[in-house]
C-alpha positions in Angstrom: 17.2 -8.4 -11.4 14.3 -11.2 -10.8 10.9 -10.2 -9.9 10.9 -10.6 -6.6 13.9 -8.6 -6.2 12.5 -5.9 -7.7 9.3 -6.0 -5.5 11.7 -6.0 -2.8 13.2 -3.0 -3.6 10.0 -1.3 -4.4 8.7 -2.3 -0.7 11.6 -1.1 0.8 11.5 1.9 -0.8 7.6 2.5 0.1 7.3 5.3 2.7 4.6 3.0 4.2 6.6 -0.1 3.8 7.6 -1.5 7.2 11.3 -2.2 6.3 11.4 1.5 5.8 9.5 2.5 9.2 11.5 -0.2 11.6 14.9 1.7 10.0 13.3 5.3 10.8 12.1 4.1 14.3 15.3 2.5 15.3 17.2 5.6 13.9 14.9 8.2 15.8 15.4 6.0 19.1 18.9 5.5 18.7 19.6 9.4 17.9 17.2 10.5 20.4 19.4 8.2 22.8 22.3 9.5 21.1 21.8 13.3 21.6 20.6 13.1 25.2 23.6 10.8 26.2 25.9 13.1 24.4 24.2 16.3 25.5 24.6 15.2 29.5 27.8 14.5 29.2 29.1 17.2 27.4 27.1 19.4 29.8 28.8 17.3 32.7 32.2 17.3 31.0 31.8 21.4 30.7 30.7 22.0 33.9 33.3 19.7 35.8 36.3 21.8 33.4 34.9 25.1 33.9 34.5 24.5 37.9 37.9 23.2 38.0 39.4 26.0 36.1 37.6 29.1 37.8 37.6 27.2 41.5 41.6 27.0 40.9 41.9 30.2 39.6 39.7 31.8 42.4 41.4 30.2 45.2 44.8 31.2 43.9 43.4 34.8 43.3 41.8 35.4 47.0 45.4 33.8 48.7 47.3 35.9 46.8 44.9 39.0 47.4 45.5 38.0 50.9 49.5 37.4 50.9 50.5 40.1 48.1 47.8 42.9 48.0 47.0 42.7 51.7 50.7 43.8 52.2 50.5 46.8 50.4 50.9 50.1 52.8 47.0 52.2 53.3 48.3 54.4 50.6 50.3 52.6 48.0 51.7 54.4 44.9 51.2 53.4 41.2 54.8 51.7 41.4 53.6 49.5 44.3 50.5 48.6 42.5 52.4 47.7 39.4 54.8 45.5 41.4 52.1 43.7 43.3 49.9 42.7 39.8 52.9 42.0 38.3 54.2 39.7 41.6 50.5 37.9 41.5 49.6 37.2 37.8 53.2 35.7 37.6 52.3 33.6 40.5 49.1 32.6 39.3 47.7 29.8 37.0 47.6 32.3 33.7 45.9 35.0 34.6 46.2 39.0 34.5 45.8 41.4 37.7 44.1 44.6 37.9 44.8 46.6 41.6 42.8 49.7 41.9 43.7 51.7 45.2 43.0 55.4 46.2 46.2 58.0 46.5 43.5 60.7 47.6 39.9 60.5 48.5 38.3 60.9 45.0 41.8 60.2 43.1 42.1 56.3 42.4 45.1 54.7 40.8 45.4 51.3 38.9 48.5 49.4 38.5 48.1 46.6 35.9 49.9 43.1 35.3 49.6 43.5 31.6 48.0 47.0 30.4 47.6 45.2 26.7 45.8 42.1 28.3 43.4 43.3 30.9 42.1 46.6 31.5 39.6 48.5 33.8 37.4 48.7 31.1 37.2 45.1 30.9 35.7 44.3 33.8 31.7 44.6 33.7 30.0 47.4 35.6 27.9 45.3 37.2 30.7 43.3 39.2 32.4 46.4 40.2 29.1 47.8 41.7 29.6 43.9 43.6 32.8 43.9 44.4 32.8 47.6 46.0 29.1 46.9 48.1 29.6 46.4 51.4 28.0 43.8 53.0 26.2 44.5 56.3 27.8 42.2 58.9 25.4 39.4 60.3 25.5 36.4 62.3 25.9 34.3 58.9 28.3 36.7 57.4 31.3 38.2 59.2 33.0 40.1 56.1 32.3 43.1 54.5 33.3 42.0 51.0 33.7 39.4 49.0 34.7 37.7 46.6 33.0 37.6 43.3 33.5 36.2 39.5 31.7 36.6 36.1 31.9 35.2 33.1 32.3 37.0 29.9 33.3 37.5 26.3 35.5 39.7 25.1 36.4 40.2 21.4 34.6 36.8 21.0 36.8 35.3 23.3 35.6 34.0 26.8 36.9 35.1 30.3 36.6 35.0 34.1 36.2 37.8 35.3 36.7 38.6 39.3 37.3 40.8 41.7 37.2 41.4 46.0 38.7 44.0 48.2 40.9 43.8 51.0 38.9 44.7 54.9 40.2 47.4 56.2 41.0 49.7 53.5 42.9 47.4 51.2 43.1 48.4 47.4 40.4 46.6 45.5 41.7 43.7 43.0 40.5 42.2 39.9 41.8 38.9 37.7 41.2 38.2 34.0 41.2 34.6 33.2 41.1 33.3 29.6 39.2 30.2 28.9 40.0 30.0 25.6 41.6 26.9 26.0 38.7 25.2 28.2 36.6 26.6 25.0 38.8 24.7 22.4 38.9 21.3 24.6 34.8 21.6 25.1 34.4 22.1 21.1 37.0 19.1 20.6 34.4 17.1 23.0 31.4 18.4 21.1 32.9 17.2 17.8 33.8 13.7 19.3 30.3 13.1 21.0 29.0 14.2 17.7 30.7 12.3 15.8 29.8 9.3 18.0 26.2 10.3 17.8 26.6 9.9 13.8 28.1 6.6 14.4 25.2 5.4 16.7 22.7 6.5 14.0 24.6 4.5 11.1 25.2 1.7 13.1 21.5 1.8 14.4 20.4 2.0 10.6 22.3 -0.3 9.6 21.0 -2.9 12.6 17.6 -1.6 12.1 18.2 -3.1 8.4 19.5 -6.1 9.6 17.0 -6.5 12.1 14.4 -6.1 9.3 15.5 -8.5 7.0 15.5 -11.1 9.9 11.9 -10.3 10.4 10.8 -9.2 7.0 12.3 -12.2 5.0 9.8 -15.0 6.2 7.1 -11.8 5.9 7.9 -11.4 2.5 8.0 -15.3 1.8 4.6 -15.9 3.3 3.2 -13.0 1.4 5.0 -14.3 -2.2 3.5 -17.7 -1.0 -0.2 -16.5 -0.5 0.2 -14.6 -3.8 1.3 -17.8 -5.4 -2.1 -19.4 -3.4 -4.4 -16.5 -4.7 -3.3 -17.2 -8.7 -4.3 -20.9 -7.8 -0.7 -22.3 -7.3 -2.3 -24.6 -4.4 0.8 -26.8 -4.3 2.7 -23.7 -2.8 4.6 -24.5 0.6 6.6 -22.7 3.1 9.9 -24.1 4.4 9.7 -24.1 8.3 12.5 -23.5 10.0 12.7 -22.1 14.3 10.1 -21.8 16.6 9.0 -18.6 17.0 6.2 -16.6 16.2 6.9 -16.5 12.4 7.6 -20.2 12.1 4.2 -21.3 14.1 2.4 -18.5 11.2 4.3 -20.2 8.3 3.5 -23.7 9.9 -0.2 -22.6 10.1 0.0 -21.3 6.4 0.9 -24.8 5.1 -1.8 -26.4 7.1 -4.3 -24.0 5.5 -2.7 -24.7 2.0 -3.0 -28.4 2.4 -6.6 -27.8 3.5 -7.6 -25.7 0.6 -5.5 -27.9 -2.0 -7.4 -31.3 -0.3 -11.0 -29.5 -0.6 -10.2 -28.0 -4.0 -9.1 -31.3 -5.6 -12.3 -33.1 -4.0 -14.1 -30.3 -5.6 -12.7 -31.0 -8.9 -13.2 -34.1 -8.9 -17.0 -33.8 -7.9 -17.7 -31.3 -10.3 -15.3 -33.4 -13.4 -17.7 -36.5 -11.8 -20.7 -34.8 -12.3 -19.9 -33.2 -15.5 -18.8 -36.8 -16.9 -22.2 -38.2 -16.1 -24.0 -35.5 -17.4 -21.9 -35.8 -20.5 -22.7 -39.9 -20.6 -26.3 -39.2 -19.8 -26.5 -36.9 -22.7 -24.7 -39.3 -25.0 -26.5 -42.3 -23.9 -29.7 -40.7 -24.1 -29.4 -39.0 -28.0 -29.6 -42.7 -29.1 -32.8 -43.8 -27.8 -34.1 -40.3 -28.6 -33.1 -40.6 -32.0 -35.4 -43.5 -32.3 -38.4 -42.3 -30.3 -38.3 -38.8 -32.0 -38.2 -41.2 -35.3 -41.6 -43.3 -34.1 -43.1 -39.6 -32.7 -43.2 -38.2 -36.1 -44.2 -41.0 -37.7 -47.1 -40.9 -35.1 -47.5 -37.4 -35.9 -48.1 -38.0 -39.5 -50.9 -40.2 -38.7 -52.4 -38.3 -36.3 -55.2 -37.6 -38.3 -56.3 -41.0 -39.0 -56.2 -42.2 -35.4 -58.9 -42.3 -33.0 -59.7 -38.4 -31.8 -59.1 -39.8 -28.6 -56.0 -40.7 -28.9 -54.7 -38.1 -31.2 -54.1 -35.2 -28.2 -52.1 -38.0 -26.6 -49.9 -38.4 -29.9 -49.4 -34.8 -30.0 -48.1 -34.6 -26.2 -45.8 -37.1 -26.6 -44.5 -35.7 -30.2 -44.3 -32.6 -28.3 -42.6 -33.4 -25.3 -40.0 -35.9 -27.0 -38.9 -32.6 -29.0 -38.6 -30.6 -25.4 -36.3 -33.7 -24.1 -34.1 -33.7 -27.7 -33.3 -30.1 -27.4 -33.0 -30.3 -23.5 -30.3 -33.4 -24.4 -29.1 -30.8 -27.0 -28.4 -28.4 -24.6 -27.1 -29.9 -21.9 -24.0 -31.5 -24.0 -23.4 -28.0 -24.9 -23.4 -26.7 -21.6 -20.8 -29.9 -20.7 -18.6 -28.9 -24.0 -18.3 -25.0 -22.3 -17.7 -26.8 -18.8 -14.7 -28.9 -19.9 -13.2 -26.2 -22.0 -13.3 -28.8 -25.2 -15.5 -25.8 -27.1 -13.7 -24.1 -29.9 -14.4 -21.3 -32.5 -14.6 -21.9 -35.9 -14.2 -18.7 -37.8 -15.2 -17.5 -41.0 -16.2 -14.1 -42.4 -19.9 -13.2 -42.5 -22.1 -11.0 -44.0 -24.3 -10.5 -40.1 -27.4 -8.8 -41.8 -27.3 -12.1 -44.0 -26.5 -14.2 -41.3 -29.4 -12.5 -38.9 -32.0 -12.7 -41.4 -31.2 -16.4 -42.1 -31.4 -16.9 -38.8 -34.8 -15.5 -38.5 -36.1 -17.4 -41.7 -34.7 -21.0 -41.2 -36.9 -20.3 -38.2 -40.1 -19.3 -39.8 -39.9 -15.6 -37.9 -40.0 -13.5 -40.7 -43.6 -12.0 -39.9 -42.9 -11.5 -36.3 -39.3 -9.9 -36.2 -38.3 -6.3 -37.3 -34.5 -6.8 -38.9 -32.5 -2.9 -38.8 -28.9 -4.2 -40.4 -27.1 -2.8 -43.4 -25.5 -5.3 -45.8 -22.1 -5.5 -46.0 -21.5 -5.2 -42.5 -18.3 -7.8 -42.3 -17.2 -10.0 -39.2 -15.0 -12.5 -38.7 -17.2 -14.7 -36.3 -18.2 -18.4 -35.9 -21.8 -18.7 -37.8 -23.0 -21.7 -35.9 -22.5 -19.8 -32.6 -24.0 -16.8 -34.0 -26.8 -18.4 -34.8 -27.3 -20.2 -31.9 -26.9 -16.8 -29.8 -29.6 -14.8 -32.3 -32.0 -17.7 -32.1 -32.0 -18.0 -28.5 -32.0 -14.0 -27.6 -35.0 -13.5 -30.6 -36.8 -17.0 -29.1 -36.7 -15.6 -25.5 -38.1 -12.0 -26.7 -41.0 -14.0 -28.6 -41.7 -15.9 -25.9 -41.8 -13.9 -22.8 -41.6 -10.4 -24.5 -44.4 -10.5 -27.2 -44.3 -9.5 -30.9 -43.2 -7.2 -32.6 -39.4 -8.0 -31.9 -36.9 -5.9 -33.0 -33.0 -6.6 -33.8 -30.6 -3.8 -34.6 -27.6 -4.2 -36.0 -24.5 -1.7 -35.4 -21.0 -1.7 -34.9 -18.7 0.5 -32.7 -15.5 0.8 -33.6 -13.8 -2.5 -33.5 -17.3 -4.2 -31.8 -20.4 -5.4 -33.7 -23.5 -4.2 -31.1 -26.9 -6.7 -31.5 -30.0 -5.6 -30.0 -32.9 -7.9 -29.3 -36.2 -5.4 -28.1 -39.2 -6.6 -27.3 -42.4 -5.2 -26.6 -43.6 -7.3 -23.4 -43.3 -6.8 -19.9 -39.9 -5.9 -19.4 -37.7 -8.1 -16.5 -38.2 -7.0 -13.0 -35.3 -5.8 -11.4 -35.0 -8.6 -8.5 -34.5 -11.0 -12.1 -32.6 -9.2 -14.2 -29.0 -10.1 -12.3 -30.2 -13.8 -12.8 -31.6 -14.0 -16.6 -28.1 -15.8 -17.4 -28.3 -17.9 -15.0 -28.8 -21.4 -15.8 -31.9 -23.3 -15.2 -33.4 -20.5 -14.2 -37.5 -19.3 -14.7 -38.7 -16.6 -13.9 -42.0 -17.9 -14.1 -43.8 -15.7 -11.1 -43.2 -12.9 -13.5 -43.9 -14.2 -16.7 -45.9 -16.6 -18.6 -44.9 -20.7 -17.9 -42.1 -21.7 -19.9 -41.5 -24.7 -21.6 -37.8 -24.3 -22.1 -35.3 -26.0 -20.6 -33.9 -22.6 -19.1 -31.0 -23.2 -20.0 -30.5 -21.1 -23.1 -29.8 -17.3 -22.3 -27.3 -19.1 -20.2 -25.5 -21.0 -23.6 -25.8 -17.8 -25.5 -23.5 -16.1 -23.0 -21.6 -18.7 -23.1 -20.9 -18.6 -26.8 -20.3 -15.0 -26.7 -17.4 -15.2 -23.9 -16.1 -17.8 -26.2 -15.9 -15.0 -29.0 -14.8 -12.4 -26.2 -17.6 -10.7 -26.5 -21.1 -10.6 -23.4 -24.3 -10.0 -23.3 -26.7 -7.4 -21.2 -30.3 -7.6 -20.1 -32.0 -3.9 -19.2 -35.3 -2.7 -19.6 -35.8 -0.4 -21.9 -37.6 3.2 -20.8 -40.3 2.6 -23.5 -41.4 -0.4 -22.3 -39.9 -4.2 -22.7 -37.2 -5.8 -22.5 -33.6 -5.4 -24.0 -30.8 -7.6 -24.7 -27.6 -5.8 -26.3 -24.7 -8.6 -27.6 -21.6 -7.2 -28.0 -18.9 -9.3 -30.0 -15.1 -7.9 -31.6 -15.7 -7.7 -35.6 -12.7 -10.0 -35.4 -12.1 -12.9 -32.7 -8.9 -14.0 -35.1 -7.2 -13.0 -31.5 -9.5 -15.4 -29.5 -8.5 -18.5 -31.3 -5.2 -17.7 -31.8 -5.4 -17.7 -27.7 -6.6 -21.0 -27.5 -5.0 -24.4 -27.0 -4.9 -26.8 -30.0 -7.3 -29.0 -30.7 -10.0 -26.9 -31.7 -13.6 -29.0 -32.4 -14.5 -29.7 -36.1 -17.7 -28.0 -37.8 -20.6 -29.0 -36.8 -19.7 -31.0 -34.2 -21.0 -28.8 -31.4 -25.1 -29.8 -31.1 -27.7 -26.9 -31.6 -30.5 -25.2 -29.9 
């Protein structure tokens, strides 16, 4: 499985992803649309079955009540009651007959279609207390009784239930109808609708899917495209296809790609411009320099023998021709770090050894306090090392003051360097900007005759080892600049590209 096809999945299978939320949505609107279409019909299907069932039964009850039970003489016996159920639940659309009449006042008897099937029992108190009210007689109603139905369950089975009595001293009758079969056909419709409401569901996922790969697709391309843009793929381009909303986004993306790869490649070339002529200055320059450094010490030597008014001249210029050789210096270093052409060239060092020659090819040995323990082994490049120490212990002489100390440490797999003086300290408005090149604070500290340029090389030579370098303050007064590098930057050149520059090429602070 590719990459992308694994992000894929992963998105999709985000509970915030929006593949995942256009399937829920389209499922909850399609089973929500589902249900309520399946729950009116089935509630129209039942009612239109059971209306048709009891109004058929009903009817055929009250004529028959009317034909057969009407018929029966004021005082019928059991046998005529039993003959008359019998005559109208044959007659009838499957029901059983229940005839209740009186033989005396006070004596009732029943006579039953089916004594197994329907009984007196089964019909509910309630409708009896119904069916044997009589009405008052009214404008609206001209009957004493009538007839009335109920529906009910019996041994988990359901039933209609009615019953009227005949005017006029008629026995009283009551039907049993089973709607067992109405129950089976409404559960048959129920199972159908439901399984059609499962159906809409999948086939609503399955569109909602669909529908979201249409839509997520050019999402997905455009955001692999402006990932591609972010890790500086600026030649990355959508293919633009329709014209809808999507296309006119992806269209817009290309223009803005074009944009930024037209501005960055003017950029470049700007910056590669200006680095080249810094690089040419600096080379064209170290030959004339060479010569007028030559004459200025030559100058300086005889400065004794010249005319005392010339002599503070001679010293100016000797003095100033040095500050423009090590501002040359540094400024071809700066354009080695800019083109990426600086390398590391290791070798193992003894850094308490290293430190104090530092300080004594320097002539620092009265003003610096050295903490290291020999025998403290690092695989490092010296000359960068060196031109770190010198510029960190240079800056704390100039700006910080004497006595400067340097402690040397390691932690775990890191070799720790700290450079304390005792000036000062950095305010805090400079201390995000000490690295920063060219930069003086000189409305906080004593003028500087450097070229400010060379905290900003010694950070540079430690990212090259893979190491930094931080500026605080510390809480006993002046400043302090802790150097972190690995004890072994093996790793670091094995990282780099070939071509790595020969010893002693680099120029020196």
């Amino acid at each position: 499985m590719t990459e992308s096809a694994k992000r894929s999945l992963r998105a999709g299978l985000r509970w915030t992803s929006l593949r995942l939320r256009l399937v829920v949505v389209f499922a909850l609107v399609a089973l929500v649309a589902a249900a309520s279409a399946s729950g009116i019909a089935y509630w129209l299907n039942r009612e239109a079955v059971l209306t048709r069932t009891q109004g058929a039964a009903l009817d055929d009850f009250r004529r028959q009540m009317q034909e057969t039970a009407a018929a029966l003489p004021t005082r019928p016996t059991k046998d005529d009651l039993q003959r008359a159920a019998g005559k109208m639940a044959s007659s009838g659309p499957g029901y059983s007959v229940l005839l209740v009449a009186e033989r005396e006042r006070g004596k009732p008897i029943v006579g039953y279609s089916d004594l197994d099937t329907f009984t007196r029992a089964d019909v509910p108190d309630s409708l009896q207390e119904q069916v044997a009210r009589k009405q008052p007689l009214t404008s609206s109603n001209e009957h004493e009784y009538h007839l009335f139905w109920q529906r009910t369950s019996i041994a988990g089975t359901p039933y209609l239930v009615a019953g009227t009595r005949i005017i006029g001293g008629g026995p009283t009758g009551y039907m049993l109808k089973s709607l067992d079969q109405e129950r089976q056909d409404l559960n048959s419709l129920a199972w159908s609708l439901g399984i059609a409401t499962a159906l809409a569901l999948v086939g609503s996922a399955l569109l909602a899917q669909a529908a979201a790969t249409t839509v997520l697709r050019p999402v997905q391309r455009l955001g692999d495209a402006a990932r591609k843009l972010g890790e500086g793929k600026l030649d990355t381009r959508l293919v633009v296809s329709g014209t809808d909303e999507l296309a006119d986004l992806s269209r817009t993306f290309n223009r803005t790609a074009s944009s930024l790869e037209k501005k960055v490649a003017d950029m470049s070339a700007r910056e590669e411009a200006s680095r080249r002529f810094v690089a040419d200055m600096s080379h064209e320059l170290r030959t004339p320099l060479t010569a007028i450094t030559a004459v200025a010490e030559v100058l300086e030597d005889e400065a004794d023998t010249l005319d005392p008014m010339i002599a503070p001249a001679v010293h100016l210029v000797v003095s100033e021709t040095r500050r423009l050789n090590d501002l040359v210096e540094n400024l071809m270093e700066v354009t080695r770090f800019d083109a990426g052409t600086a390398r590391l060239v290791l070798d193992d060092v003894d850094v308490a050894d290293q430190v104090t020659a530092c300080i004594d090819a320097r002539a620092w040995l009265d003003a610096v306090h050295l903490d290291a323990e020999r025998g403290m082994m690092a695989r490092l490049d010296p000359r960068r090392l060196d031109v770190i120490l010198a510029n960190l212990i240079g800056n704390a002489l100039k700006h910080g003051g004497s006595p400067v100390g340097v402690r040397v440490r390691t932690e775990g797999e890191e070799l720790l360097i700290e450079v304390r003086d005792h000036g000062p300290g950095i305010p805090e408005d400079v201390l995000p900007h000490v690295f920063d090149r060219f930069y003086k604070a000189s409305a906080s500290r004593p003028r500087s005759e450097g070229s400010g340029l060379g905290l900003s090389i010694a950070m540079e030579n430690a990212h090259i080892h893979g190491g930094d370098i931080s500026a605080a303050n510390s809480p006993d007064g002046g400043a302090v600049f802790t150097l972190r590098l690995p004890r072994d930057a093996e790793r670091i050149v094995r990282n780099d590209e070939p071509g790595a520059d020969a010893p002693g090429e680099d120029g020196a602070t």
